[in-house]
N, C-alpha and C positions, 0 to 999 in steps of 0.2 A: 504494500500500500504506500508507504512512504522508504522508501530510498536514499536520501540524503538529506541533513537539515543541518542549513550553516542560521544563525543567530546570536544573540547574546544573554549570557549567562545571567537569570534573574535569581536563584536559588539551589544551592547545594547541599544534599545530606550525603549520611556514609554511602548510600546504596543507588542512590541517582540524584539527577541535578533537571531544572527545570529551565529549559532553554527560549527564550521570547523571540517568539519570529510573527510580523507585522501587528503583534499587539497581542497574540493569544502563545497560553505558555504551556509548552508541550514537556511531559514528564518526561525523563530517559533512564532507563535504569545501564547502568554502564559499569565498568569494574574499579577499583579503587585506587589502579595506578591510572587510568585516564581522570579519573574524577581532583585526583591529586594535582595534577596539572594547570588545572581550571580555577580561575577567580569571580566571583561577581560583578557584571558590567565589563567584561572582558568578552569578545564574539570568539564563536568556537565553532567546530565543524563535526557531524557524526554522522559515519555509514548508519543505515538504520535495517533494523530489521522489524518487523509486526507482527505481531500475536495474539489475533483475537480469539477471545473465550468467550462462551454464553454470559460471562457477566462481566469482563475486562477488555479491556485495548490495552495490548500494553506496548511500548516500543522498546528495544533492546539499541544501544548507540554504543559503535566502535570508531576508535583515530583513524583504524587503516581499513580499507577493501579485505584484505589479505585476514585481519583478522575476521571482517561480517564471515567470510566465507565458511574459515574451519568451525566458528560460531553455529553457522547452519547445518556444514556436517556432520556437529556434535548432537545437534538438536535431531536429527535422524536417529538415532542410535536410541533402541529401545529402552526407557530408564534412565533418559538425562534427557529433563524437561529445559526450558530457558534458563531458569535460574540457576541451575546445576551446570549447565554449558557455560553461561556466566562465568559462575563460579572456576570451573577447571580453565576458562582460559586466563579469566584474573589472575590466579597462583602459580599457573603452568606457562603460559604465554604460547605465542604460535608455535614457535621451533623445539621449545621443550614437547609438546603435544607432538609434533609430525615427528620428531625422533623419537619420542617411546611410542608411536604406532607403528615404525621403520623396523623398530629394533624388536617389539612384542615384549619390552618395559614396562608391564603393570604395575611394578610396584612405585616409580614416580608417580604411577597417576591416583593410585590406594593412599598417599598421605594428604590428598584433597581430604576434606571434610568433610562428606557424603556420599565420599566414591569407595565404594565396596570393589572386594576383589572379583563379584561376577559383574559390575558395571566396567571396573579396568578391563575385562578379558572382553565383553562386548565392545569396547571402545576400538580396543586393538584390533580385534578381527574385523568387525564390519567398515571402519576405517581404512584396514589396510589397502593401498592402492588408489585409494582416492585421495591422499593429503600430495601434497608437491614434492616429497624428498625418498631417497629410495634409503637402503639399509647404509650406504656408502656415503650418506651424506648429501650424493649430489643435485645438482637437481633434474626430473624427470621431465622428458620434452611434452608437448602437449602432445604428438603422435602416440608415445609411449601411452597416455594414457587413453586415447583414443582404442590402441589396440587393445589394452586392457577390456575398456569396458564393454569391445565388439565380444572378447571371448568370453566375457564374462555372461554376457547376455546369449551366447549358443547353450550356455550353461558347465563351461568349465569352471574345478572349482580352480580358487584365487590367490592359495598358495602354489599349484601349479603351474597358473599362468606368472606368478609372479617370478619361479625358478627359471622360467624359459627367459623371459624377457632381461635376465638378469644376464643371459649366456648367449642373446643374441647378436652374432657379425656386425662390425663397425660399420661395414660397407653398405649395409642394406639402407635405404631409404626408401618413403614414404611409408604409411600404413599398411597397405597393399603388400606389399612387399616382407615387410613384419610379420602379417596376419598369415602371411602363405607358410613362410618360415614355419614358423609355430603351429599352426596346422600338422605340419609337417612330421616338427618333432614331440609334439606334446602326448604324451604315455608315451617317451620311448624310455 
């Protein structure tokens, strides 16, 4: 519903800040290191994301794109509603999150404060392949993920596709080309 909202800063508590854009002041619940950053009467800027409930609107405001994103992929994940995605990205931050899903690191994500060892182990699995960094750190091209989600959706599972793609020739390009590969080698 709403996507971005630059304004200025009318009201701040621990848990969100109340941002005035042309006279009406929009609630954001945001995490503690953005909210720290922020002064009253100072203009500010948030990715936004929406979440309407039978009895709430609520908006969730991040600094970067990068963060709404993993924010949203968190909020997929059965068992981490907004406020819990909130939460693990407030504590966790983007790149601590995509490395303990890189790595299958549950136990970084088990010292949040509501995240149980079977929400860590969902986070990991059903994230894996979707966040932007591979086990090595690097970062994954958008083809790479592309192929993923072609094989994903034939219905290979994700740790397999994820072995191949890890062992895939330097020389190959495009997708096409990827997806034939791995067709090719996947159960061998």
């Amino acid at each position: 519903m709403f996507g971005h909202i630059t304004g200025k800063i009318f009201d701040i508590k621990p848990t969100r800040v109340i941002i005035k854009v042309d006279g009406m002041g929009f609630v954001i619940h945001a995490t503690l290191s953005s909210l720290e950053k922020l002064k009253v009467g100072m203009e500010a800027n948030f990715w936004t994301h929406t979440v309407v409930r039978e009895t709430a609107l609520d908006l969730y405001g991040f600094e970067t794109e990068e963060e709404l994103r993993v924010f949203e992929l968190l909020i997929t994940v059965s068992g981490v509603g907004p406020k819990s995605g909130l939460a693990i990205l407030g504590v966790a931050g983007v790149k601590s999150i995509e490395e303990a899903v890189a790595t299958g690191d549950t136990s970084s994500l088990t010292k949040i404060s509501g995240i149980g060892r079977k929400i860590a182990e969902k986070i990991v699995l059903e994230l894996n392949g979707k966040l932007a960094t591979t086990q090595k750190g690097d970062s994954r091209t958008n083809e790479d993920v592309d192929v993923f989600e072609a094989l994903k959706s034939l219905g290979y599972r994700e740790r397999d596709i994820q072995a191949v793609i890890k062992k895939l020739p330097k020389d190959l390009t495009g997708a096409n080309e990827k997806i034939k590969y791995i067709l090719k080698n996947l159960g061998k």
